[in-house]
Structures are given as C-alpha cells and as structure tokens.
N, CA, C and O atoms as CSV, one atom per row, in Angstrom:
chain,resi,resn,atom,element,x,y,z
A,1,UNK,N,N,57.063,113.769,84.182
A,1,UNK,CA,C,56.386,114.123,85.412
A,1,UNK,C,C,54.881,113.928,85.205
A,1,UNK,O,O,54.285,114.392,84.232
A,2,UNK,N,N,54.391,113.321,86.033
A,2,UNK,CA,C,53.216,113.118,86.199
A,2,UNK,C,C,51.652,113.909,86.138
A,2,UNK,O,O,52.052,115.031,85.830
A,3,UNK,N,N,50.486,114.015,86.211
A,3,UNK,CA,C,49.536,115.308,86.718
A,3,UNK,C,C,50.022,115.088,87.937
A,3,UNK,O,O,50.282,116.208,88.378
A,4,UNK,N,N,50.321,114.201,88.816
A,4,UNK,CA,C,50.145,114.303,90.458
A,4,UNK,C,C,51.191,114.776,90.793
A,4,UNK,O,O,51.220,115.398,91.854
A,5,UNK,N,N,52.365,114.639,90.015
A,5,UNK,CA,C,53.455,115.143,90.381
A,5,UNK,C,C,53.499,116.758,90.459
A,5,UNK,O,O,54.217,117.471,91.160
A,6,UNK,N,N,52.625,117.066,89.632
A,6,UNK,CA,C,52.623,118.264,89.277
A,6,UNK,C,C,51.859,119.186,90.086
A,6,UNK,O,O,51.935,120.414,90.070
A,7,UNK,N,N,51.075,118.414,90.834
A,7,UNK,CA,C,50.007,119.306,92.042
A,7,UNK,C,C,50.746,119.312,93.089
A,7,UNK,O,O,50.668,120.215,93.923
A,8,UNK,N,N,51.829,117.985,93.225
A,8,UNK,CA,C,52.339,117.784,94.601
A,8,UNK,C,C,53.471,119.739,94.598
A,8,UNK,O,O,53.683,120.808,95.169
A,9,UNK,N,N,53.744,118.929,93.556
A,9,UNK,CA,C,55.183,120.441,93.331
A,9,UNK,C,C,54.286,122.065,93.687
A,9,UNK,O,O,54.441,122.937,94.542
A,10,UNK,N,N,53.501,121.909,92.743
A,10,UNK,CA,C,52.427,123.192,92.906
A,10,UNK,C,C,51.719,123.751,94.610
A,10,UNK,O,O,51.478,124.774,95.250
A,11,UNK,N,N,51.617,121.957,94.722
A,11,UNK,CA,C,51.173,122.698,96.436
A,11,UNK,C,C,52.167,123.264,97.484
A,11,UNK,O,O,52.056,124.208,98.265
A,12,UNK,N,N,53.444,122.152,97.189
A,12,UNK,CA,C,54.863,122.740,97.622
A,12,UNK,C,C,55.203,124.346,97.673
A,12,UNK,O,O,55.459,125.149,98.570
A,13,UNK,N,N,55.067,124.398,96.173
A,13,UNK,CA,C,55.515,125.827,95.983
A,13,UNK,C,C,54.209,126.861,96.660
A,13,UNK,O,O,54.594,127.988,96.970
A,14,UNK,N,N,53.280,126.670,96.812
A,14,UNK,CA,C,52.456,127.739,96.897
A,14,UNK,C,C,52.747,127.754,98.880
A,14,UNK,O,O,52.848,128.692,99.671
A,15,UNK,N,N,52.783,126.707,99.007
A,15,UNK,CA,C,53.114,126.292,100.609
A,15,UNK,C,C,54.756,127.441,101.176
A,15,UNK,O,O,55.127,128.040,102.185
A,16,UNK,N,N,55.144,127.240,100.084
A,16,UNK,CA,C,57.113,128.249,100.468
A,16,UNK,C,C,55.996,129.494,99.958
A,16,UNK,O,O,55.337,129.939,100.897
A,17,UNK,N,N,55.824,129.849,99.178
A,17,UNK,CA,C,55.265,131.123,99.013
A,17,UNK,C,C,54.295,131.955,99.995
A,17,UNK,O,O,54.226,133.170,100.182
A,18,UNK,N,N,53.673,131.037,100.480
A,18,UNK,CA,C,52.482,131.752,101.509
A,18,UNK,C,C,53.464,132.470,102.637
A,18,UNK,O,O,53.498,133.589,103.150
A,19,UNK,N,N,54.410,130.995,102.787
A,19,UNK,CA,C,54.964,131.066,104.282
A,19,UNK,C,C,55.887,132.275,104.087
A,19,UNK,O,O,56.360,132.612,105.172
A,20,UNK,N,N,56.313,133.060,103.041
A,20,UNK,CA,C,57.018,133.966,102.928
A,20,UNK,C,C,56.317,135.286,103.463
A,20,UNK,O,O,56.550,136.172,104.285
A,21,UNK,N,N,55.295,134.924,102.516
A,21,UNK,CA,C,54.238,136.171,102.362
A,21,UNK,C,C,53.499,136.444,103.719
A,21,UNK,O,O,52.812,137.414,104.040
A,22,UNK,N,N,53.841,135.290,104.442
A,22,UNK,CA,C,52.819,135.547,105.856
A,22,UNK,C,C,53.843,136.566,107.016
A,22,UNK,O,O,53.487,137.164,108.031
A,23,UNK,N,N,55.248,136.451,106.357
A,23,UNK,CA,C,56.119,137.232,107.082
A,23,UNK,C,C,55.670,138.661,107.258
A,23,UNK,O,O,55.762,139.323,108.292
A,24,UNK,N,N,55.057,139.128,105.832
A,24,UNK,CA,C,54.383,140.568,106.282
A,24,UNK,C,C,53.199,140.949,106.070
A,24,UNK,O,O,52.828,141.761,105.222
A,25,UNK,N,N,52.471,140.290,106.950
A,25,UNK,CA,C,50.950,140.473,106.481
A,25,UNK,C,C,50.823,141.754,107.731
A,25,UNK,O,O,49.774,142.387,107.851
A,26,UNK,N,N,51.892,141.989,108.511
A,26,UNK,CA,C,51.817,142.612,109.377
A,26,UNK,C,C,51.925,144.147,109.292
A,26,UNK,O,O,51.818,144.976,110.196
A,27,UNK,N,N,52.202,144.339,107.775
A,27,UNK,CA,C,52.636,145.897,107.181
A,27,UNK,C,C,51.779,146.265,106.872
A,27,UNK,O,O,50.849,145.461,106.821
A,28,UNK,N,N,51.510,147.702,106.462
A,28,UNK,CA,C,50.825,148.933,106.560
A,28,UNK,C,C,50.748,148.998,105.429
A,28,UNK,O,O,51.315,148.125,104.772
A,29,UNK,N,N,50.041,150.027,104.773
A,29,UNK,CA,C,50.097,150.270,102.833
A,29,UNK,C,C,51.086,150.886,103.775
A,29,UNK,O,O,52.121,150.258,103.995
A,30,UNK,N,N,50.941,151.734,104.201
A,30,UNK,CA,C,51.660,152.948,103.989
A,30,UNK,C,C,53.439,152.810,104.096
A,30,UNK,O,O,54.168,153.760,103.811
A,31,UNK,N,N,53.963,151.468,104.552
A,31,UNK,CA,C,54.799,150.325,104.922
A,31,UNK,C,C,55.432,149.816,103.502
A,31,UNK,O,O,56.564,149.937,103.035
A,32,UNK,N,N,54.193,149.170,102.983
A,32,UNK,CA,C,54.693,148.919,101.852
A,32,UNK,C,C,54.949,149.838,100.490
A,32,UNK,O,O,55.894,149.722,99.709
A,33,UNK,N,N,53.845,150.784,100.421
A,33,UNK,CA,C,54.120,151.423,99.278
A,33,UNK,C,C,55.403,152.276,99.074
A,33,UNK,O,O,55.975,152.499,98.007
A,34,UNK,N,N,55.932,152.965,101.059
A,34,UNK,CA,C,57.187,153.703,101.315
A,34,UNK,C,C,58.547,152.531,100.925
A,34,UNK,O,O,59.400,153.281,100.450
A,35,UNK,N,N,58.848,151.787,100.915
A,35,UNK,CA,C,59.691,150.628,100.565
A,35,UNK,C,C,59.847,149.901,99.518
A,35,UNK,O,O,59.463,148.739,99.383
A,36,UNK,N,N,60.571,150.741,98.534
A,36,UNK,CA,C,60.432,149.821,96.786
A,36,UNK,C,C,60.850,148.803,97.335
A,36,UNK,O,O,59.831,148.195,97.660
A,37,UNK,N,N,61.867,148.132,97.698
A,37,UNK,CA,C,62.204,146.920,97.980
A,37,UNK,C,C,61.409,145.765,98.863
A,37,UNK,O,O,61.414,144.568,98.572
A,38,UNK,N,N,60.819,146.269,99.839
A,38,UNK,CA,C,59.397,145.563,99.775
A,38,UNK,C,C,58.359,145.513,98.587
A,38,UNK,O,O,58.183,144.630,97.748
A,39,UNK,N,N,57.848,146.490,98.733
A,39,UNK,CA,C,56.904,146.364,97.028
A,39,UNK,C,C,56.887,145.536,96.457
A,39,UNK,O,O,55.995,144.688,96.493
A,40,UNK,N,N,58.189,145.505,95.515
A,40,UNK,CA,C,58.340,144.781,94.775
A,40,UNK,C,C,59.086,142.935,94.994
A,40,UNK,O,O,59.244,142.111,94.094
A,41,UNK,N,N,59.380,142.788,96.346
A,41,UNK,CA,C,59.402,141.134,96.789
A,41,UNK,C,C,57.884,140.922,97.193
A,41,UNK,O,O,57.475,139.770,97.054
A,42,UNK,N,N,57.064,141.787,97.632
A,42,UNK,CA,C,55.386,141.537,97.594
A,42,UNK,C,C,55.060,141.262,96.380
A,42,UNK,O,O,54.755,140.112,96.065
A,43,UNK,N,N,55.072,142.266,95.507
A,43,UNK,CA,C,54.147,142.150,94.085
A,43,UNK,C,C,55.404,140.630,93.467
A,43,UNK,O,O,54.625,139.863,92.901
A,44,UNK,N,N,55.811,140.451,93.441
A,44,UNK,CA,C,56.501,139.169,93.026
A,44,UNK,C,C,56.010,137.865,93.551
A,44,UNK,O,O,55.616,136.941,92.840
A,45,UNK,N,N,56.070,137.861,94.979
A,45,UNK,CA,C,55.527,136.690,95.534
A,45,UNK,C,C,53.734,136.573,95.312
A,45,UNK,O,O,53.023,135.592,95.095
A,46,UNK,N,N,53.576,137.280,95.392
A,46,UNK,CA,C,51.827,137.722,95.434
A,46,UNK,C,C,51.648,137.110,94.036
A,46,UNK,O,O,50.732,136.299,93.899
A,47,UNK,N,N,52.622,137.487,92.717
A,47,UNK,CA,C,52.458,136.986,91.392
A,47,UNK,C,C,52.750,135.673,91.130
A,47,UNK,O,O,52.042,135.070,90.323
A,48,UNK,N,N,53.801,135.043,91.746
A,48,UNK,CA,C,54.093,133.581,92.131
A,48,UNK,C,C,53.193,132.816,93.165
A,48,UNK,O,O,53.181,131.586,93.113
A,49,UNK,N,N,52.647,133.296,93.843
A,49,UNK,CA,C,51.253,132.273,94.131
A,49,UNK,C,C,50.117,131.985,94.088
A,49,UNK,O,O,49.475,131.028,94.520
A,50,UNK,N,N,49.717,133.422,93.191
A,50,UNK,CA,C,48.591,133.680,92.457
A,50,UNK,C,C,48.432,132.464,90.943
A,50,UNK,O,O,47.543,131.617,90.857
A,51,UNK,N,N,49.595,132.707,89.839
A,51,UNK,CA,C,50.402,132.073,89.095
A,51,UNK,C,C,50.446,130.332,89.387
A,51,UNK,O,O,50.295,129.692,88.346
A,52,UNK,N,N,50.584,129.697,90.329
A,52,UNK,CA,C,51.173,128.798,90.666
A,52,UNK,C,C,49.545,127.998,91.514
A,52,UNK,O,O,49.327,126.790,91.605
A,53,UNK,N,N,48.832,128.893,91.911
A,53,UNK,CA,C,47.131,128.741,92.056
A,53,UNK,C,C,46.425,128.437,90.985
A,53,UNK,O,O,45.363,127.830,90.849
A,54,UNK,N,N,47.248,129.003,90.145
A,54,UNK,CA,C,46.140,128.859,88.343
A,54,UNK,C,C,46.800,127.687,87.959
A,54,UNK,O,O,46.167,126.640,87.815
A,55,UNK,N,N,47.838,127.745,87.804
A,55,UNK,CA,C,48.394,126.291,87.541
A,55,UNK,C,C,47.830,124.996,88.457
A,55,UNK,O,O,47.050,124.127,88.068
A,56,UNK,N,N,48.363,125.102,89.602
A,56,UNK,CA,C,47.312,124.051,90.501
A,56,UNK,C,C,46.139,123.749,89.887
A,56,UNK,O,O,45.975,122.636,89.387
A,57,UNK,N,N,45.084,124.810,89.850
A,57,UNK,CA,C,43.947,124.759,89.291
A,57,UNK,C,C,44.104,123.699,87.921
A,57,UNK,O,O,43.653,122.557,88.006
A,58,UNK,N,N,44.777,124.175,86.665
A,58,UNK,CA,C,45.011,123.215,85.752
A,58,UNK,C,C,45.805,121.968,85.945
A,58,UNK,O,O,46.130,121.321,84.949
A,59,UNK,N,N,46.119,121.606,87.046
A,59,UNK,CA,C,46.629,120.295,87.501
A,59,UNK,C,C,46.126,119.404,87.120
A,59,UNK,O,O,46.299,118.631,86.178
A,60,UNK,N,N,44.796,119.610,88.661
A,60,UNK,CA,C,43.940,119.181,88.539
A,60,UNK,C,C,43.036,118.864,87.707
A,60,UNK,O,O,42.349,117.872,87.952
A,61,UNK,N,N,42.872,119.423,86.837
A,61,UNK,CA,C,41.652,119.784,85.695
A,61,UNK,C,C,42.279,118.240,84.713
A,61,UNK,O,O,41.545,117.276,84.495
A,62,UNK,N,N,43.680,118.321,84.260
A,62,UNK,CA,C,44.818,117.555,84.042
A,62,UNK,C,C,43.853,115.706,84.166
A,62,UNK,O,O,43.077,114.883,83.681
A,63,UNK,N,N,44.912,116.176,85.406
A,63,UNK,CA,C,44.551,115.157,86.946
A,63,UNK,C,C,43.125,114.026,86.555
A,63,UNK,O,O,43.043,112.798,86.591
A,64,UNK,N,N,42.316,114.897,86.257
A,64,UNK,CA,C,40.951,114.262,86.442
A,64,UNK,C,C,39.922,114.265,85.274
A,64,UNK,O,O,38.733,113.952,85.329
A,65,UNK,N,N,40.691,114.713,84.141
A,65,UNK,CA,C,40.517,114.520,82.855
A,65,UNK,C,C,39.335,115.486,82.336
A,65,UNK,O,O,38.644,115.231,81.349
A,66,UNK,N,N,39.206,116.614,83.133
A,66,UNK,CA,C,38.026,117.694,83.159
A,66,UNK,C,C,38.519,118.439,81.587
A,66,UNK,O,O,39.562,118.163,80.994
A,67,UNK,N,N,37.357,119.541,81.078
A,67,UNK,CA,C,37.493,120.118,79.788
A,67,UNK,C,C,38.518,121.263,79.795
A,67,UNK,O,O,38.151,122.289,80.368
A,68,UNK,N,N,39.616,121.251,79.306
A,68,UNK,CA,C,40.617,122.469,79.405
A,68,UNK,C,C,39.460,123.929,79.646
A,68,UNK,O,O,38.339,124.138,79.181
A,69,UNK,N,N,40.299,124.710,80.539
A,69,UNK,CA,C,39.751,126.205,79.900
A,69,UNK,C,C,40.560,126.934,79.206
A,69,UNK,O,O,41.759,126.854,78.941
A,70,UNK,N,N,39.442,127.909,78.859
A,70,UNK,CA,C,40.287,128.614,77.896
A,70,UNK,C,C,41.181,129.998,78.072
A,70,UNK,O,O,41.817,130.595,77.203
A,71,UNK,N,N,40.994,130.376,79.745
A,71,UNK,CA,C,40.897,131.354,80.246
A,71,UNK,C,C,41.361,131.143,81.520
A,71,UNK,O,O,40.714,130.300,82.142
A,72,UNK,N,N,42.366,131.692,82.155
A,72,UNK,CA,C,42.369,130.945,83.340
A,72,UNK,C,C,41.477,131.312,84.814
A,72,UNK,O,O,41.798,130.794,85.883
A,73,UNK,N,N,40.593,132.052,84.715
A,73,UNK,CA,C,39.674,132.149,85.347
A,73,UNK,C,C,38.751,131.318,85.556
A,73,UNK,O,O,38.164,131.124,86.620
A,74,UNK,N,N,38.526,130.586,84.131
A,74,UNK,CA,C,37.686,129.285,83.975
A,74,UNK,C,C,38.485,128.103,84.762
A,74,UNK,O,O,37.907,127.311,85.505
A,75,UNK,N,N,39.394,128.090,84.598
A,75,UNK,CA,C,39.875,126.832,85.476
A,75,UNK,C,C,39.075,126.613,86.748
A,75,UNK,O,O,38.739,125.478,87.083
A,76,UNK,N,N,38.649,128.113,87.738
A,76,UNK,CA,C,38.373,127.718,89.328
A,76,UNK,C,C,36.743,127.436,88.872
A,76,UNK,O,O,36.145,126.707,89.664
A,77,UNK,N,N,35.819,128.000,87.506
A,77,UNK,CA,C,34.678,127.873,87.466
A,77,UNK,C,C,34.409,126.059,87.096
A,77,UNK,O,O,33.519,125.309,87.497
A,78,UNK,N,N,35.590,125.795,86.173
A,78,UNK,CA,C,35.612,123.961,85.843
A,78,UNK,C,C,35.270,123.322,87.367
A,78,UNK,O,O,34.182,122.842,87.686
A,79,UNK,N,N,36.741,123.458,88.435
A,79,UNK,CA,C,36.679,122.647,89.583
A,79,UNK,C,C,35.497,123.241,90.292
A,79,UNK,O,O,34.863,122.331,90.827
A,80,UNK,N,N,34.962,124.409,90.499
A,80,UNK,CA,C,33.236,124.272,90.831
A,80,UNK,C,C,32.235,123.353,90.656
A,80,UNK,O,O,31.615,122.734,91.521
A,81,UNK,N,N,32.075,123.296,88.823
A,81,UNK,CA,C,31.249,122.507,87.819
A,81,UNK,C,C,31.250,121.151,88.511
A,81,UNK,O,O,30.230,120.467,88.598
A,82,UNK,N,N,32.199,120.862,88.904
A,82,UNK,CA,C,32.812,119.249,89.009
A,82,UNK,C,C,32.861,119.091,90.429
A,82,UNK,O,O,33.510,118.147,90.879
A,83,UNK,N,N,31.931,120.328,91.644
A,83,UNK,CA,C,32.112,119.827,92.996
A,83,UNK,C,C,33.524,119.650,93.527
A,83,UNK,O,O,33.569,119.006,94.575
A,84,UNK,N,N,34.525,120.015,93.115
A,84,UNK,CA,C,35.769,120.073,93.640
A,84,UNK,C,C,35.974,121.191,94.954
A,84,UNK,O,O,36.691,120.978,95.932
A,85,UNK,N,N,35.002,122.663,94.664
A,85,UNK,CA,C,35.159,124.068,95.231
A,85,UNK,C,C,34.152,124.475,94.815
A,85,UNK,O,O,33.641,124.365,93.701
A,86,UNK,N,N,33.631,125.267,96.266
A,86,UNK,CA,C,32.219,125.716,96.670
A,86,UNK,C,C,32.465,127.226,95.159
A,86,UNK,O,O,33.456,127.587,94.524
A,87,UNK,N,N,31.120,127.643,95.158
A,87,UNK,CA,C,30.767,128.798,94.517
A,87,UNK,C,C,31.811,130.143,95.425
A,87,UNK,O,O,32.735,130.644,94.785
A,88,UNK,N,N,31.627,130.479,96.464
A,88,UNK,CA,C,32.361,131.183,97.115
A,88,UNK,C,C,33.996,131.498,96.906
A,88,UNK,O,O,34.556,132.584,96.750
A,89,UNK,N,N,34.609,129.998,96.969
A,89,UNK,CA,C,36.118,130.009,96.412
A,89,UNK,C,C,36.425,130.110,95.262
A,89,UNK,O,O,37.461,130.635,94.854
A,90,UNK,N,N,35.352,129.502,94.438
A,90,UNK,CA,C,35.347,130.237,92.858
A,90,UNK,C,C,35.416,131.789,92.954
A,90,UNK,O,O,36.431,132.254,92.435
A,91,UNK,N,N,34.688,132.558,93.422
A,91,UNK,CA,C,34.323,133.589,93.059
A,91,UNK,C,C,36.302,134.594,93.325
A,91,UNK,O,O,37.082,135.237,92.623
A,92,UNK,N,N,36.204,134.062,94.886
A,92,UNK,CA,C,37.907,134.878,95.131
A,92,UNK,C,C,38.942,134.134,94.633
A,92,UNK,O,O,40.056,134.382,95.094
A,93,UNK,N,N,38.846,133.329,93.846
A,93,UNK,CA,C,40.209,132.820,93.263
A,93,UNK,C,C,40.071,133.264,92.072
A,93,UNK,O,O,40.905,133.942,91.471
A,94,UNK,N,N,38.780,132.831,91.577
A,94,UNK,CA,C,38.861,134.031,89.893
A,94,UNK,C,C,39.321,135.544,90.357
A,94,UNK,O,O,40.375,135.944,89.863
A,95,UNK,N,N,38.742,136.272,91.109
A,95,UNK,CA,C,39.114,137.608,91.843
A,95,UNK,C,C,40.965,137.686,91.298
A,95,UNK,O,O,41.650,138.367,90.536
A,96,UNK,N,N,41.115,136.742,92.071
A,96,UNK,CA,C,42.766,136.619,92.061
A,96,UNK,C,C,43.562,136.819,90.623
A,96,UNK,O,O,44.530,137.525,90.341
A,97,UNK,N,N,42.762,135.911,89.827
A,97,UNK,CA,C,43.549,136.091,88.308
A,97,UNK,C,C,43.516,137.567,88.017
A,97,UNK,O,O,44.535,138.061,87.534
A,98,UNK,N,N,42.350,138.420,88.279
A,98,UNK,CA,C,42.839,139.953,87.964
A,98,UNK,C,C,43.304,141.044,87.929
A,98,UNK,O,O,43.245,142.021,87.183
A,99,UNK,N,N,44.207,140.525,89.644
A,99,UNK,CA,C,44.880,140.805,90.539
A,99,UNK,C,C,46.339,140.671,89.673
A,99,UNK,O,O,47.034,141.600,89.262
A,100,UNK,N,N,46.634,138.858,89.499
A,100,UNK,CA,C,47.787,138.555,89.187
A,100,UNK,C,C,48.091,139.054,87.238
A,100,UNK,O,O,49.137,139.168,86.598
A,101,UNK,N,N,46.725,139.222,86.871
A,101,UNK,CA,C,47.109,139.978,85.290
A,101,UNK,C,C,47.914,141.331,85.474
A,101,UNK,O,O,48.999,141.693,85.018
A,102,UNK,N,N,46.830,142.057,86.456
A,102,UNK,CA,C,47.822,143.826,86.528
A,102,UNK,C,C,48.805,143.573,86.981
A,102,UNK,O,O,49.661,144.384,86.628
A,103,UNK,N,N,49.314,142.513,87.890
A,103,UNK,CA,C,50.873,142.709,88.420
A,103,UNK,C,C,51.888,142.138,87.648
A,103,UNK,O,O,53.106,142.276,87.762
A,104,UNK,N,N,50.853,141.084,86.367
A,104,UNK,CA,C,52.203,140.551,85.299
A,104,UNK,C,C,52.101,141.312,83.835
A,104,UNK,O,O,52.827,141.138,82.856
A,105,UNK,N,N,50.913,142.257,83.994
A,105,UNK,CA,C,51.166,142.655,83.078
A,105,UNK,C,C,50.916,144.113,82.897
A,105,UNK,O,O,50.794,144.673,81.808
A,106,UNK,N,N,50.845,144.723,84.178
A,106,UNK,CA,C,51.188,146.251,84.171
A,106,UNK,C,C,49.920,147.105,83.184
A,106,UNK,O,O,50.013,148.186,82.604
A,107,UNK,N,N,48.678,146.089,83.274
A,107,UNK,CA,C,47.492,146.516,82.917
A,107,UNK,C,C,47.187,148.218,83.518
A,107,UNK,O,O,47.077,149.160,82.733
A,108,UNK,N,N,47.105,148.336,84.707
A,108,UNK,CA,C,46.896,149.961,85.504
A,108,UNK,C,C,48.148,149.668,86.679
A,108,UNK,O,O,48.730,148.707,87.182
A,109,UNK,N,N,48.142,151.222,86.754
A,109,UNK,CA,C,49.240,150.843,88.357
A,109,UNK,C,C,48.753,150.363,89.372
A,109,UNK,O,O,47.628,150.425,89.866
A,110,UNK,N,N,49.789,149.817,89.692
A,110,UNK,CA,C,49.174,148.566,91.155
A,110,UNK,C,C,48.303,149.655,92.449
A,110,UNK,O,O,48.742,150.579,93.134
A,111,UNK,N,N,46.975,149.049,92.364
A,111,UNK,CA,C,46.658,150.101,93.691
A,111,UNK,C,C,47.006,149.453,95.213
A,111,UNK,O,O,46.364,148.479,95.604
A,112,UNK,N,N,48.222,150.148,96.169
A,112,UNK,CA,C,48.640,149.196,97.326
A,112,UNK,C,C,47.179,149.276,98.116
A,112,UNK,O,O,47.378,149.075,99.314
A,113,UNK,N,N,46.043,149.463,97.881
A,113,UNK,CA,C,45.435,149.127,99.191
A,113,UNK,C,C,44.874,147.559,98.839
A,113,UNK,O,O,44.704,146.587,99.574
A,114,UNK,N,N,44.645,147.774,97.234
A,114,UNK,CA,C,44.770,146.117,96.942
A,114,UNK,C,C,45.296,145.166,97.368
A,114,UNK,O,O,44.656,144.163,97.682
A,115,UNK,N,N,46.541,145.259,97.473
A,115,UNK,CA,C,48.050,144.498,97.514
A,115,UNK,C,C,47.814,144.606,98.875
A,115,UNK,O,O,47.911,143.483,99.370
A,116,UNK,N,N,47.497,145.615,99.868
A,116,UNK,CA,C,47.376,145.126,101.049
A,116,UNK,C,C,46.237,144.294,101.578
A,116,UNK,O,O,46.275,143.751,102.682
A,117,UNK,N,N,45.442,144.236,100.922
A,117,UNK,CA,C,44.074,143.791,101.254
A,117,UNK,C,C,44.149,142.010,101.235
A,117,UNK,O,O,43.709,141.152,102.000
A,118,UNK,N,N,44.972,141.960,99.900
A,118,UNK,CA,C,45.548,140.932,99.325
A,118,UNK,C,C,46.523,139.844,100.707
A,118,UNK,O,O,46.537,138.690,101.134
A,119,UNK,N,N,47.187,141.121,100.925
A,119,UNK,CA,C,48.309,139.882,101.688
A,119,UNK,C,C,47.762,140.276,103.068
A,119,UNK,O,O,48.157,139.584,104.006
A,120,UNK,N,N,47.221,140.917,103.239
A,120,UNK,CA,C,46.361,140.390,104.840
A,120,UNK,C,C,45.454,140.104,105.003
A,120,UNK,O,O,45.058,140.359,106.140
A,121,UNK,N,N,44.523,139.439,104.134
A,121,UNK,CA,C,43.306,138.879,104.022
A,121,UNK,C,C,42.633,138.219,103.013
A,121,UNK,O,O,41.420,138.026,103.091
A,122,UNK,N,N,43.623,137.671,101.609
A,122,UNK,CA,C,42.831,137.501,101.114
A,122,UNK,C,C,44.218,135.973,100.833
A,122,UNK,O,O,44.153,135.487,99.704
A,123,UNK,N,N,44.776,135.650,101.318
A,123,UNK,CA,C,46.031,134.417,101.587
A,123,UNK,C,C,45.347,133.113,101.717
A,123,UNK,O,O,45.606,132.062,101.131
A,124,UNK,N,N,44.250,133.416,102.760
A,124,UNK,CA,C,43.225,132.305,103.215
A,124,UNK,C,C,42.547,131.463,102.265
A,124,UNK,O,O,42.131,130.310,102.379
A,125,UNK,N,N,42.523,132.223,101.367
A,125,UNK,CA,C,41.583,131.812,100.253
A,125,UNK,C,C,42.506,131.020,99.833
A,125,UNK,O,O,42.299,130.034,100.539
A,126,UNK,N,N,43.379,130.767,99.174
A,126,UNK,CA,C,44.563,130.317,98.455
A,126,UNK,C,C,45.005,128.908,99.604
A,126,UNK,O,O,45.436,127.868,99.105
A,127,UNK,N,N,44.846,129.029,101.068
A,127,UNK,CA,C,45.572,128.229,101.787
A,127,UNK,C,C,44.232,126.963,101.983
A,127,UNK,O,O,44.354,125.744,102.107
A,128,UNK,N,N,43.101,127.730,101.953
A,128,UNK,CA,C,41.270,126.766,101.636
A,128,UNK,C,C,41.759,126.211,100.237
A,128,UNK,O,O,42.004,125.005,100.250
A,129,UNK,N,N,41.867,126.589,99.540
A,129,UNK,CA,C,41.929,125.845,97.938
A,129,UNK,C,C,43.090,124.683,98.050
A,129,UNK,O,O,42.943,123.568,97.549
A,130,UNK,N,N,44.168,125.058,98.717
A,130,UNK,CA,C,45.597,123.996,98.470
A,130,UNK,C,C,44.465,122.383,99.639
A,130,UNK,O,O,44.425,121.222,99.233
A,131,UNK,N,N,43.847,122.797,100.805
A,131,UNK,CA,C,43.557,122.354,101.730
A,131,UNK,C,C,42.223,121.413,101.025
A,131,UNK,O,O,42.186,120.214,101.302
A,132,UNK,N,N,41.363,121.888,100.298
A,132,UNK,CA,C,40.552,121.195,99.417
A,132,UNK,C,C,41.164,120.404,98.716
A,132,UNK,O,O,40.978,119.202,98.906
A,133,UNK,N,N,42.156,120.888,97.608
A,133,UNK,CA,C,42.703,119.938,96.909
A,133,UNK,C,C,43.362,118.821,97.527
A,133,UNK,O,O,43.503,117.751,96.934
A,134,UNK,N,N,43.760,119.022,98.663
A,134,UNK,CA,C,44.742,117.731,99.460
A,134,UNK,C,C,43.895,117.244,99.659
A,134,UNK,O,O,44.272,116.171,99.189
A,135,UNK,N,N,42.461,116.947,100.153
A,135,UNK,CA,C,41.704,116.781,100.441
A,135,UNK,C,C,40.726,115.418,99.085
A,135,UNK,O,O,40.281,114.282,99.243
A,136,UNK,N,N,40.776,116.162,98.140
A,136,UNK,CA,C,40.155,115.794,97.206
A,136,UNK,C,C,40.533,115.032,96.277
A,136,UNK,O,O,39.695,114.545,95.519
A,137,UNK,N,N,42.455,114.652,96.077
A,137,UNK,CA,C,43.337,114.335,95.736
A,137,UNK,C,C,43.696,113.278,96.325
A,137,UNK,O,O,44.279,113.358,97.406
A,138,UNK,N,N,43.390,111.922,95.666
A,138,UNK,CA,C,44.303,111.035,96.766
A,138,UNK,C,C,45.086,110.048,96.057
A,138,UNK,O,O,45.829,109.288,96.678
C-alpha cells in the first residue's frame, strides 16, 4: 500500500467516523455521562478519529517526504512548518492528541464536559484538516 493509499483510507475512515459521531452532537453531558452505553461508543469513536487524524497527519508527512516526528503532536506542528495548515489548526489538532491520550490511556478520568465540548464543537476542526489535505493532495 502506498503513502496515498494510505491518506485515501485515513480520510475514508475519519469521513465514517465523523458521520457517526455527528449522530449525537445533539446530546447533553448530562445525556451522555447518564448512558454507559453511549459513553463509551463516544469515547471510542472520539478515540478512532482522533487516532486516525494523527495517522493522516503521518501520511502525509510519509507522502511528502517531511522529517518524522517524534511525538505525535509534532506531526500537526511538521504540516504547519511546511504550509500545509494554518497555526490555528495546529494549535486544536495538537489539543486533540491530549484528549485522545486520556481516553487511550486512562491518564485522569474522562471529564464529560470535555467529551461534550469535543463532539459538539470541536469535529470541525478534524473535518478543516481532512478538507485541507484533499485539497493539498493531488
């Protein structure tokens, strides 16, 4: 498989993931935190396109023969460096990796106003980055 193959799949997947996640951007903390079984298909998907954003990110990096990072936070500061993504989308997609560490790795307990903040407002960011990269990718 290719680097391109590998962004195409990545944008795919983050594309089924959003569209899941956009099903409940319409819930409440108070919605989600009352509903383990929500919760936890949120904190899953939220971790799979967060996950699958960082990867994208190293696609590209791949892709276009940029300096590995070492960190995956550095990945969104590389495609900055390189005019790929404004300072701004750097800033909330790194945001994101610290998001997707506590939910894969149970760093502190998940705070839901995060997780809500997350899936009703902070999706955009993620759907600007896939939209750049198509963009920037040819």
């Amino acid at each position: 498989m290719t680097n391109l193959d590998v962004i195409e799949n990545k944008i795919s997947s983050i594309k089924q993931y959003l569209q899941f996640l956009s099903k409940y951007t319409h819930k409440t903390q108070v919605e989600i935190e009352s509903d383990l079984l929500l919760r936890g298909a949120l904190e899953r998907y939220l971790y799979l396109v967060a996950q699958s954003t960082i990867d994208l990110a190293e696609a590209v990096i791949a892709y276009k023969k940029l300096r590995k990072p070492v960190i995956y936070r550095e990945a969104f500061e590389i495609l900055h460096e390189h005019d790929i993504i404004d300072v701004h989308l750097t800033q909330k997609l790194a945001d994101m990796v610290g998001f997707r560490n506590i939910i894969a790795h149970d760093y502190a307990e998940i705070n839901y106003n995060i997780l809500h903040t997350v899936l009703t407002s902070r999706l955009a960011d993620i759907e600007l980055f896939v939209g750049v990269i198509e963009k920037k990718i040819d």
